[in-house]
C-alpha positions as CSV (number, residue, x, y, z in Angstrom):
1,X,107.2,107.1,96.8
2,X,106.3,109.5,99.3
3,X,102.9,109.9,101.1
4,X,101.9,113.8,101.4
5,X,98.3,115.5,101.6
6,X,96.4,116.9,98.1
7,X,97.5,120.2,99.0
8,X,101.1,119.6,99.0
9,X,101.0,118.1,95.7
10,X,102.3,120.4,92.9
11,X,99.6,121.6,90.1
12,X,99.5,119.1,87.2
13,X,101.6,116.5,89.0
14,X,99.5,113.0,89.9
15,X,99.8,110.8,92.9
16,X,97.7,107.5,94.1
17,X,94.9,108.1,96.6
18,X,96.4,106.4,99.9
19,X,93.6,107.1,102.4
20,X,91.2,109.4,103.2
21,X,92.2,110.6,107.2
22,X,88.6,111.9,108.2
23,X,86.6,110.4,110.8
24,X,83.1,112.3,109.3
25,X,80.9,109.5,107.8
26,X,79.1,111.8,105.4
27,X,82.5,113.1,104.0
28,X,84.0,109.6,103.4
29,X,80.7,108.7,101.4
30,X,80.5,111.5,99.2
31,X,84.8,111.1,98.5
32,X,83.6,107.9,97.3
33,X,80.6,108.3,95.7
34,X,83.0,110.7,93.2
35,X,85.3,108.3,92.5
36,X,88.1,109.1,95.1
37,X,88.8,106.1,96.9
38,X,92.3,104.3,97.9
39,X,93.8,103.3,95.4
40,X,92.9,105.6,92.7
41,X,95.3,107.9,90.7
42,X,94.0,111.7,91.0
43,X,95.5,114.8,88.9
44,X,95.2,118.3,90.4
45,X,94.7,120.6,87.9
46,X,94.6,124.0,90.1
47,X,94.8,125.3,93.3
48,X,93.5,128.2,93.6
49,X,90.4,129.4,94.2
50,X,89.7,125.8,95.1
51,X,91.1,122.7,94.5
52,X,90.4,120.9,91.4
53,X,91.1,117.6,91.1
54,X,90.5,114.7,88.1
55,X,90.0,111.2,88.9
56,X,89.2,109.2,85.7
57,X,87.0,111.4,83.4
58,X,85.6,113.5,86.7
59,X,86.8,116.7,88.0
60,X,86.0,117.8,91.1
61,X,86.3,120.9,93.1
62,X,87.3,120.6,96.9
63,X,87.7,122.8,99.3
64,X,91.0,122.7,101.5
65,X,89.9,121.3,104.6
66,X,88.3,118.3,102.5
67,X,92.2,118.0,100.4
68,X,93.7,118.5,103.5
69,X,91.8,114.6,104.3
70,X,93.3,112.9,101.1
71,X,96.7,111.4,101.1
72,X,98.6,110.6,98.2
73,X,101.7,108.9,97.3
74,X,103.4,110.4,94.0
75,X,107.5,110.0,93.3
């Protein structure tokens, strides 16, 4: 398995949440307070204009900078 940000992972392909590499407190609780923790396995749906992601029965939009934060391992 290889580790790679959100945003290099292709549209409709699924990877496990690895960390989250931000150092802004208010981020990291909100990430988490949606369900995107380490640990949990995340689908991303689209890329453009945002980043849609679904973790469990949520799905969330994200900007880049924030996908840019969450690694993921996927094969």
């Amino acid at each position: 398995m290889s580790e790679k940000s959100l945003v290099e992972l292709g549209v409709g392909l699924s990877g496990r949440i690895v960390r989250l590499e931000t150092s802004d407190e208010t981020l990291l609780r909100k990430l988490t307070a949606l369900g995107l923790a380490p640990g949990e396995e995340l689908t991303l749906l689209q890329k453009i204009p945002s980043y849609i992601i679904k973790v469990g029965y949520t799905e969330v939009a994200l900007d880049r900078e924030t996908a840019l934060s969450i690694i993921v391992a996927s094969d």
